[in-house]
VEXGURO-986732 format. One record per residue (C-alpha): residue in one letter; x, y, z. Coordinates in steps of 0.02 Angstrom, whole numbers. Layout:
// residues N
resn/X/Y/Z
A/X/Y/Z
...
//
This chain:
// residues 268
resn/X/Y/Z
X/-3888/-3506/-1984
X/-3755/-3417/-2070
X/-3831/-3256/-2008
X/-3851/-3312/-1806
X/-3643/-3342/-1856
X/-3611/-3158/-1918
X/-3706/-3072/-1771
X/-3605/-3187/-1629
X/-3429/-3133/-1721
X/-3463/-2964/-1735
X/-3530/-2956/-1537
X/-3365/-3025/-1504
X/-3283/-2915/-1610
X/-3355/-2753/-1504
X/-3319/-2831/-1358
X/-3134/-2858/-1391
X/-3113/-2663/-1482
X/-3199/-2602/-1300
X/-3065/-2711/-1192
X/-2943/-2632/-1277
X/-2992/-2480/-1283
X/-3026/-2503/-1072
X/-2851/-2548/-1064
X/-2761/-2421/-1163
X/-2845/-2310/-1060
X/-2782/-2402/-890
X/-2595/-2403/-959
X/-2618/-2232/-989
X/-2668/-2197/-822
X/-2514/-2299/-744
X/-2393/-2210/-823
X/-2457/-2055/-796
X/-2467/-2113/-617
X/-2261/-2135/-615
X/-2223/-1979/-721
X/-2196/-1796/-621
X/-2188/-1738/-796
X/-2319/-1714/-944
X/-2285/-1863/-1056
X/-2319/-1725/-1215
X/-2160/-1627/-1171
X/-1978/-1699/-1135
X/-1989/-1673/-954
X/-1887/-1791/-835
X/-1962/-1948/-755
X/-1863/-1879/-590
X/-1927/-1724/-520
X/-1753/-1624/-480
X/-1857/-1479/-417
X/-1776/-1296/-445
X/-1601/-1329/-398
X/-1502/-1464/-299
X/-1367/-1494/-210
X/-1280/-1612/-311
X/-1337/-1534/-468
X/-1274/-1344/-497
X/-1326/-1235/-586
X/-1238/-1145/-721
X/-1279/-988/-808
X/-1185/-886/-952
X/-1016/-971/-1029
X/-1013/-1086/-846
X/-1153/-1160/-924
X/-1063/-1220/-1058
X/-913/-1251/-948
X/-940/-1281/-793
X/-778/-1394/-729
X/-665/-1258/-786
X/-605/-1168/-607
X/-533/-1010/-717
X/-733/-947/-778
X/-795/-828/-664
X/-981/-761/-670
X/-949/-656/-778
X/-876/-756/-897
X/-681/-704/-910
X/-533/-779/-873
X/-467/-778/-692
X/-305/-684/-701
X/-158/-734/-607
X/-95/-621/-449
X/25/-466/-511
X/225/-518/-508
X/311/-469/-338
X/414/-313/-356
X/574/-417/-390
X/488/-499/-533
X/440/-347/-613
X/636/-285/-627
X/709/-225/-770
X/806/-354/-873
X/963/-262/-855
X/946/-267/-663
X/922/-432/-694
X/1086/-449/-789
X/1191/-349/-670
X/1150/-451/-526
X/1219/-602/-614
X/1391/-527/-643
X/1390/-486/-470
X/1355/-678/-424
X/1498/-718/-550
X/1617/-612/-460
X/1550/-686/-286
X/1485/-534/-208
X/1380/-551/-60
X/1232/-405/-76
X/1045/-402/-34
X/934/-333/-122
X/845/-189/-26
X/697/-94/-56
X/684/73/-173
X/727/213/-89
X/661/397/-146
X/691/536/-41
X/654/696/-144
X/776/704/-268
X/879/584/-177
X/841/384/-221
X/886/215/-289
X/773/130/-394
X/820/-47/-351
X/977/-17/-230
X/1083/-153/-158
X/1194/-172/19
X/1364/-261/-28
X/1438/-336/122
X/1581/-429/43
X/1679/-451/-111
X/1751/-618/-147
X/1791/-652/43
X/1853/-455/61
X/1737/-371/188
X/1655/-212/161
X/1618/-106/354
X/1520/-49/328
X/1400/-130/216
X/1364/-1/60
X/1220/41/-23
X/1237/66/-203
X/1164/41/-364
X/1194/-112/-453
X/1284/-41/-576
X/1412/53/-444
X/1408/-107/-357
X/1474/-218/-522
X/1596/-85/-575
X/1692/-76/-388
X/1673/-264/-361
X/1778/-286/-535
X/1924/-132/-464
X/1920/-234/-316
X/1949/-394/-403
X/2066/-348/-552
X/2160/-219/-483
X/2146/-173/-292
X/2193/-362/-261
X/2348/-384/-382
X/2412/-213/-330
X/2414/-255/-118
X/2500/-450/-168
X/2622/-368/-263
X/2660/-217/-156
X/2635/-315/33
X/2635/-486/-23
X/2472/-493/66
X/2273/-500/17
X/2146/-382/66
X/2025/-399/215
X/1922/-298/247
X/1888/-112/123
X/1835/29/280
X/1710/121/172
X/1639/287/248
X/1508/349/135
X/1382/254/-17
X/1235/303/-32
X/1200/478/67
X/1067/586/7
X/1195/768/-21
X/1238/873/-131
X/1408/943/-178
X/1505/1028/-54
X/1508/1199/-81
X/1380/1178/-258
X/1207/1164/-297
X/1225/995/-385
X/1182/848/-304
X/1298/715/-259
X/1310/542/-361
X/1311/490/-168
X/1112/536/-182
X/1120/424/-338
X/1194/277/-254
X/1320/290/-393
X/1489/350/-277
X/1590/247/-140
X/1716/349/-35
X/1857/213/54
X/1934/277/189
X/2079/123/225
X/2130/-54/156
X/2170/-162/281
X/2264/-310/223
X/2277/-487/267
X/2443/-496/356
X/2388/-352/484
X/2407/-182/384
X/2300/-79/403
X/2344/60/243
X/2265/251/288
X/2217/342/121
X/2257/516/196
X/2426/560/109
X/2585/473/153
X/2746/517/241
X/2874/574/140
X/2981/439/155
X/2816/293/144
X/2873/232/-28
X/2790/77/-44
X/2624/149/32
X/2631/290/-71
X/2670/176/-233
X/2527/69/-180
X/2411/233/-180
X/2460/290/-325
X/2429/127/-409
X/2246/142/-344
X/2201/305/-383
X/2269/275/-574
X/2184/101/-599
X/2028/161/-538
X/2009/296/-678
X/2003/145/-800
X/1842/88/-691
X/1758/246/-633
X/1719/418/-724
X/1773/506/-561
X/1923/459/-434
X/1950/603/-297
X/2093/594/-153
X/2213/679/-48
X/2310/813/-146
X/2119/872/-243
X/2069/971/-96
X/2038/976/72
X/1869/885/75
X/1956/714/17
X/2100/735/111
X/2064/576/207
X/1977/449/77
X/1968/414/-127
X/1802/460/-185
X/1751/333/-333
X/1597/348/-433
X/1518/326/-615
X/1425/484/-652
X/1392/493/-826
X/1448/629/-923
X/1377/671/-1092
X/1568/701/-1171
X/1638/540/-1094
X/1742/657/-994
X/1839/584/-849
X/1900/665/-675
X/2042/576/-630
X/2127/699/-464
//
């Protein structure tokens, strides 16, 4: 009896190992069923074929970051677009165009202007000086620009109040920038620099209108005010040049800042 027992257990016992077995192997075939991928390497249960739309593909150091706009293909930095030319200007350009905002002179800042040996590096046109027109508008260098604006200011101004008991205007320029060289010489003119102003008359607030060209003999106070320009501008400019030097500046003063080597200054 006890051996009829042992053969019925161990039928069922086959018969239980082979269901299993049968549905191991039907699992095995569902989930292979619902998998794109081999289930022996870590492939994705959803097939995102070769590339998608909402999934891009990154290659190189974009791989690593791809949410940074600045990477480029080829893995630099995107550089920023060069500085505009007025950017790019020398510090003491910079500097000079501040005292001439201090002193409230109107200018705009032009483009460079070469012309052989002729040219301004960064030139500006000064249409007025504190209120005082300039006709016409001159082209100088900042530096020119700076040192006439403070003549104008310190001296020019003082010297017409006390003289006419009047302000200034309007200062009749006739040459700034002109690309020349020196009458008669081989040298160019600090007028081809932007570095020279010639002013031809001062005409003053109450109506006067003051010529440069030499004075009567008996003009005392316009003479006295002439004087007092052509000697205050030698503490300003390098070179002042009027009526009396010769017959070329017979009809203006002829300022400018040309800079001599010995510090030497030509004050006619």
């Amino acid at each position: 009896m006890s051996g009829k027992l042992r053969d019925v257990f161990c039928a069922a016992a086959r018969q239980s190992k082979a269901l299993a077995m049968a549905g191991a192997g039907l699992a095995l075939v569902t989930v292979s069923a619902c998998n794109t991928g081999s289930v022996l390497s870590l492939q994705p249960a959803v097939d995102v074929g070769t590339q998608t739309s909402t999934v891009p593909q990154y290659t190189g150091m974009q791989k690593l970051v791809p949410s940074n706009p600045y990477m480029t293909q080829a893995a630099y930095p995107r550089m920023d677009e060069p500085m505009s030319p007025v950017e790019q200007m020398p510090a003491s350009e910079i500097d000079c165009r501040q005292q001439l905002k201090r002193m409230d002179v109107a200018y705009t800042d032009m483009a460079p202007i070469h012309e052989g040996q002729c040219g301004i590096d960064h030139p500006v046109k000064v249409t007025s000086i504190g209120g005082i027109q300039m006709k016409p508008a001159a082209t100088l260098t900042c530096d020119m620009a700076a040192t006439f604006a403070g003549w104008t200011k310190n001296e020019l101004v003082p010297s017409a109040r006390w003289r006419y008991f009047s302000g200034v205007r309007t200062i009749h320029q006739g040459s700034s920038y002109s690309c020349r060289n020196i009458a008669g010489e081989g040298v160019l003119s600090e007028h081809g620099k932007g570095n020279a102003l010639d002013v031809m008359s001062i005409e003053l607030n109450n109506g006067d209108d003051i010529d440069v060209r030499k004075p009567g003999l008996f003009a005392f106070r316009t003479r006295g005010f002439l004087n007092n320009v052509r000697a205050d501008g030698c503490q300003y400019f390098t070179t002042v040049l009027g009526p009396g030097y010769n017959y070329d500046h017979r009809n203006h003063f002829h300022f400018d800042i040309k800079n001599r080597k010995s510090g030497y200054r030509a004050c006619r």
